[in-house]
C-alpha positions in Angstrom: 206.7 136.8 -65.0 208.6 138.2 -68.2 211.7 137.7 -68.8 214.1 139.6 -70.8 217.9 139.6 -71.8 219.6 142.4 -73.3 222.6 142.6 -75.5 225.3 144.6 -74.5 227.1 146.7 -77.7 230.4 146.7 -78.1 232.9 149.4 -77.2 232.8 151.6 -79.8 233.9 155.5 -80.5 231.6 158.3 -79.5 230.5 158.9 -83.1 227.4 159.4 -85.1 226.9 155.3 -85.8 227.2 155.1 -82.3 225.0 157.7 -81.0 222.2 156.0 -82.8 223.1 152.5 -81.3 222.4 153.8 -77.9 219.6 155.5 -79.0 218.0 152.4 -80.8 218.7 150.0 -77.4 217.2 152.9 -75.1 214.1 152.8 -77.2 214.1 149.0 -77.2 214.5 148.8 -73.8 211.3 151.4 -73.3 209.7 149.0 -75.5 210.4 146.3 -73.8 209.4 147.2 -70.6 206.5 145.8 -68.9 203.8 148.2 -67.7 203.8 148.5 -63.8 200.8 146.0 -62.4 201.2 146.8 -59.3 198.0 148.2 -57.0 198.4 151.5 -58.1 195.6 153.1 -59.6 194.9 155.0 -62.9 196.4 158.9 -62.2 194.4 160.2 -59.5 193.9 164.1 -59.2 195.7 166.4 -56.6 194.6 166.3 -53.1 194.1 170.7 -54.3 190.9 171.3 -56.5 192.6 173.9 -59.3 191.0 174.5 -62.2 189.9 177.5 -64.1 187.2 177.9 -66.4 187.5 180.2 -70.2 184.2 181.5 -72.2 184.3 180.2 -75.6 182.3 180.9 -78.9 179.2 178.8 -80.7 181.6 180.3 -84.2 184.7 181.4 -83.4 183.7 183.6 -87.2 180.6 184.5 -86.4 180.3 185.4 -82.7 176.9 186.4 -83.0 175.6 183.1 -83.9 173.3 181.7 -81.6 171.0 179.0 -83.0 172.1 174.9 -84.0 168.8 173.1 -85.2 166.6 173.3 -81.9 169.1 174.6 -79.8 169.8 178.0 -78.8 173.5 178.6 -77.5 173.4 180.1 -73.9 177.4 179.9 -73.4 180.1 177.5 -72.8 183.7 177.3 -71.2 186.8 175.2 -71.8 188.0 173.9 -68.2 191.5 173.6 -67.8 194.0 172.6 -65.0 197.5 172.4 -64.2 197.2 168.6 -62.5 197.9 166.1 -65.2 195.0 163.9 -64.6 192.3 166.5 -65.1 189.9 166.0 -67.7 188.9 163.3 -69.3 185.6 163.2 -68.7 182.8 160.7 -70.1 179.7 161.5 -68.0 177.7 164.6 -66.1 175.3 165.2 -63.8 174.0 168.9 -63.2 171.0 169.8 -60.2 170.0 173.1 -60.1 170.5 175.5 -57.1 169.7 178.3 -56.2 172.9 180.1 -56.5 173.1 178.6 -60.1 173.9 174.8 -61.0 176.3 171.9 -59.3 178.1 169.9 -62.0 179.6 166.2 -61.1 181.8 165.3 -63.7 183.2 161.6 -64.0 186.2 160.7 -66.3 186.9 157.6 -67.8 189.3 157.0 -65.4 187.4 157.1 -61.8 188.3 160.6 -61.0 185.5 162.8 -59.9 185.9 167.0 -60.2 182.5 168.7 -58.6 181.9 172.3 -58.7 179.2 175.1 -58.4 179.0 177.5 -61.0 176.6 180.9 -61.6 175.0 182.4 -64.4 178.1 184.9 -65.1 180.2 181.4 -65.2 181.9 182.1 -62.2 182.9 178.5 -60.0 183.0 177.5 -57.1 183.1 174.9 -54.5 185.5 172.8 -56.3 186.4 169.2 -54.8 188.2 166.9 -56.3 187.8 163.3 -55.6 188.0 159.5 -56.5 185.3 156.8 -56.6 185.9 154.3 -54.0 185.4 151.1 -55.4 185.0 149.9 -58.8 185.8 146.6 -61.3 189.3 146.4 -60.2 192.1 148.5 -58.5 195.0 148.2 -61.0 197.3 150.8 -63.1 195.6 149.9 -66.3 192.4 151.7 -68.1 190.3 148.3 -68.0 190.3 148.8 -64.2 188.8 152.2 -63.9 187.1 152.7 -67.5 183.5 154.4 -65.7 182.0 155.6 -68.8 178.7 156.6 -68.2 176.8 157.9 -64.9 173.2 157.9 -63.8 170.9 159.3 -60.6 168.4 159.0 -58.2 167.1 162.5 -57.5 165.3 161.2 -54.5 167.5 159.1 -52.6 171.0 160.7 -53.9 172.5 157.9 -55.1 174.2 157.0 -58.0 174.8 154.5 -61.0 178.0 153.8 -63.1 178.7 151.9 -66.1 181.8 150.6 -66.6 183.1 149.4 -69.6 185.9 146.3 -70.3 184.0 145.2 -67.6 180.8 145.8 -69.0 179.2 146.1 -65.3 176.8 148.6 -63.3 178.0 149.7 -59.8 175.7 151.8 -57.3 177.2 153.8 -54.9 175.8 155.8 -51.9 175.3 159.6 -52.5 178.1 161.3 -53.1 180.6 158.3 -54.0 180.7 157.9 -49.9 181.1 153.9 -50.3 179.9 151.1 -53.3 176.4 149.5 -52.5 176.1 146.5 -54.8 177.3 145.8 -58.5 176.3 143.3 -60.6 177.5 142.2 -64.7 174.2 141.5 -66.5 174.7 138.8 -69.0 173.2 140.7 -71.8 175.9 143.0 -71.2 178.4 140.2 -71.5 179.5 139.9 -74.9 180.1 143.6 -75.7 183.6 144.5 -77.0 185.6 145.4 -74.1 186.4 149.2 -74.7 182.5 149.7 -76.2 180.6 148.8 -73.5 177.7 150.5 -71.4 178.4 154.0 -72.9 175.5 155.4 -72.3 172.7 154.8 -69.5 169.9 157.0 -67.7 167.7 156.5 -64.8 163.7 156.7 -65.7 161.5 158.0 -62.9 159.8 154.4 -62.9 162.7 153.2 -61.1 163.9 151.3 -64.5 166.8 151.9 -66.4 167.7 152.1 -70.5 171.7 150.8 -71.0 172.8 151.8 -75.0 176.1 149.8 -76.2 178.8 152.5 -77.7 178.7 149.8 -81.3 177.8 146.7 -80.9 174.4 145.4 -82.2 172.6 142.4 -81.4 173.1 139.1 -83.2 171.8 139.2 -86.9 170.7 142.8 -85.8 171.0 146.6 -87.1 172.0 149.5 -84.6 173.5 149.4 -81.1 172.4 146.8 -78.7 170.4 148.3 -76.1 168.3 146.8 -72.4 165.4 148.3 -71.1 166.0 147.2 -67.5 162.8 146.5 -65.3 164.3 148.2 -61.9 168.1 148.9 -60.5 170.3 146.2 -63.2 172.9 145.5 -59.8 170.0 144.1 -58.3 168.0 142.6 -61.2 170.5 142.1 -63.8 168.1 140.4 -65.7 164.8 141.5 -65.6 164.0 144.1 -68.6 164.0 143.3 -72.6 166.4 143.9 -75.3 165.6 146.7 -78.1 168.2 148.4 -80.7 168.9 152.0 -80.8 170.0 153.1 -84.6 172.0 156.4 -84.0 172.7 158.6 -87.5 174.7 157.0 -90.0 178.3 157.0 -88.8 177.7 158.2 -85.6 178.1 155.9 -82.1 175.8 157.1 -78.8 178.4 158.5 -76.2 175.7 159.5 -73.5 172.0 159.7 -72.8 169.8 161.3 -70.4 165.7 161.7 -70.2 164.3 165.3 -71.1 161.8 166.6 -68.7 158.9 166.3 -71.0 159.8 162.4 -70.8 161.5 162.0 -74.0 164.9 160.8 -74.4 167.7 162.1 -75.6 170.9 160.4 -77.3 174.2 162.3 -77.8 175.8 160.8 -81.0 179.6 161.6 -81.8 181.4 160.7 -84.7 185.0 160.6 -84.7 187.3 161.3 -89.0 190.7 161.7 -89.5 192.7 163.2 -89.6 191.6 164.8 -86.0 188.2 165.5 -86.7 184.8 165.3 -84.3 181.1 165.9 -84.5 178.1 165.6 -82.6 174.2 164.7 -83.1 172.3 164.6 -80.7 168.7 163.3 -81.1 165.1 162.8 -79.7 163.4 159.7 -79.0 159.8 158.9 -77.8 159.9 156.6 -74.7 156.5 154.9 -76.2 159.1 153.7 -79.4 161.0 151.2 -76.7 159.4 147.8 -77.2 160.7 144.4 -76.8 162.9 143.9 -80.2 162.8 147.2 -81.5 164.8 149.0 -83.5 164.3 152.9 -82.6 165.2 155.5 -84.8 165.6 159.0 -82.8 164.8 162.6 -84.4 167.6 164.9 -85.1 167.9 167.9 -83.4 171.0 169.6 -83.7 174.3 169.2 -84.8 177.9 170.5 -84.0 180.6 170.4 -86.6 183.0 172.2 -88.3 182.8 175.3 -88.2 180.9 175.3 -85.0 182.8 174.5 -81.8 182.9 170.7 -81.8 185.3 168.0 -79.9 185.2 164.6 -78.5 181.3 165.0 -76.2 180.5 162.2 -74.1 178.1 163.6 -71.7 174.8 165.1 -71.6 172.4 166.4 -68.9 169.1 168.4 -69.3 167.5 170.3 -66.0 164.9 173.4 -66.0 165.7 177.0 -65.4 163.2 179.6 -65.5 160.5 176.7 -67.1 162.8 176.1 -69.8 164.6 173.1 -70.3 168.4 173.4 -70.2 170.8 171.3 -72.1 174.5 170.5 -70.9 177.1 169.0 -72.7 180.8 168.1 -71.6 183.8 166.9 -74.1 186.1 164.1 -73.1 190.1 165.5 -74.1 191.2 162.3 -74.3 194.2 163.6 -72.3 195.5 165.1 -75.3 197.0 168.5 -76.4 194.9 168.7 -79.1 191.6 168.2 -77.7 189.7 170.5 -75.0 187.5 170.1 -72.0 184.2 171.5 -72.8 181.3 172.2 -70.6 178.3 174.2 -72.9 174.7 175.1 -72.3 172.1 175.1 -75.0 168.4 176.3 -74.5 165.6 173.3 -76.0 163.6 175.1 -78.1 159.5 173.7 -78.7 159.5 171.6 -81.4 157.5 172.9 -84.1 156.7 169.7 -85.6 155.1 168.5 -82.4 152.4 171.8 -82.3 148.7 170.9 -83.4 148.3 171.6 -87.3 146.0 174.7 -86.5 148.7 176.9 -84.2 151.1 175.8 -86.7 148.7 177.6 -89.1 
């Protein structure tokens, strides 16, 4: 347990000299102070589900701007909420409806904020809730830290990586109850707070896990598995490969495309308070046992586009075009937003026979 002893001042006038002593042993005792370790969880949202959604610009300058690389912008709202622990968030999962789409977002801290929303961005539906099991049940981040999410369209249920703990939980659908978990040793030696960042589902039933920076020993890129089927059953069946994201850039989320292809959101982060995003293409056929795959740039958000902190991507089809979906992590902070936009995945001209290109 620790221990602390504090000095009591001397009497003194109520002055300037000692205003500041009182203020300099309030601050040391705030210092000193342990954190509370007691069973209570990270912030947990309200048991009420209030949130609002704003439209926001591609350019804030140049409204009418509509293309980024192979993306065209379809719209985009900020989310924002009066409950404290709102936002946040570090994965996404969208399924189409017929009314319009159902988002499940997951913050880096457990919480869970679901929600239907139509093509005139109107919501609805909205539930807030908390997953129900996970690496630990303490106060601190390490305990909840669920940074990236995954699904099984068929059966419903549903995948997290959690970092600091550098494990893979499956839950029933819905976050009703945990099913198994397992830590695969591959995964063990990844920093603590850059852990399973990103991971996706493949409809074989396997699974592709991308660390947020660390690369293999005496390798290049971000350490990566290929897992041969569900990693909290067969933690270590699969092979090791690299993933070498654009220069300066970390993976923060990945998802497959419905063409097959995969594809990797990048964000880089520059002081003084300054984010950007890549996201890029990669060929499934490029994932071999010890390679080091190189993706193909697609688009790009930065300054003076809208950009922030994005951490999770989802693609789905509407109207036989393939949808992309981003969302921003805010960190919590007054300085960063909650962003959920939508591009449209244009054909990729350099993937056309020669002759139509002609």
């Amino acid at each position: 347990m620790f221990r602390m002893r504090l000095a009591v001042a001397p009497a003194c006038r109520v002055d300037q000299g000692c205003a500041m002593r009182i203020l300099y042993s309030v601050l040391l005792l705030l210092f000193l102070t342990p954190p509370w370790m007691g069973e209570k969880r990270l912030p947990l949202l309200g048991p009420d589900p209030v949130f609002e959604v704003t439209q926001v610009t591609l350019d804030a300058a140049n409204p009418a701007l509509r293309r980024v690389g192979q993306l065209t912008w379809l719209g985009g709202v900020q989310l924002t909420s009066p409950d404290p622990a709102f936002g946040g968030f570090s994965s996404m999962q969208v399924s189409r409806q017929a009314s319009g789409n159902r988002f499940t977002l997951l913050s880096d801290g457990g919480n869970i904020v679901r929600f239907g929303m139509d093509g005139r961005w109107r919501i609805g539906g909205r539930s807030f809730a908390e997953l129900p099991d996970g690496p630990g049940t303490g106060w601190l981040k390490q305990d909840r830290d669920s940074e990236s999410m995954t699904s099984d369209p068929k059966t419903g249920r549903i995948w997290v990586g959690f970092e600091r703990a550098n494990a893979v939980w499956r839950f029933s659908p819905g976050f009703a109850r945990s099913e198994a978990h397992a830590a695969p040793p591959a995964m063990a030696k990844w920093p603590s707070n850059e852990g399973p960042e990103a991971m996706t589902r493949l409809p074989d039933g396997g699974f592709i896990v991308i660390a947020e920076t660390k690369p293999w020993p005496h390798g290049k890129g971000r350490g990566a598995i290929r897992f041969a089927g569900d990693p909290t059953q067969k933690p270590r069946a699969g092979f090791l490969f690299s993933y070498l994201p654009p220069d300066h850039y970390d993976p923060s989320d990945l998802t497959q495309l419905p063409d097959g292809r995969l594809l990797v959101l990048n964000r880089r982060f520059a002081l003084p308070f300054d984010f950007s995003t890549k996201l890029v293409v990669i060929d499934p056929a490029a994932i071999r046992p010890g390679a080091l795959v190189r993706g193909r740039e697609i688009a790009t958000l930065a300054k003076p586009l809208i950009h922030d902190n994005f951490e999770g991507v989802a693609a789905t089809r509407e109207n036989g075009a393939t949808i992309i979906w981003i969302v921003s992590d805010d960190n919590q902070l007054f300085l960063q937003r909650s962003l959920l936009l939508k591009f449209r995945l244009e054909p990729d001209p350099a993937a056309q026979p020669a002759k139509k290109r002609r």
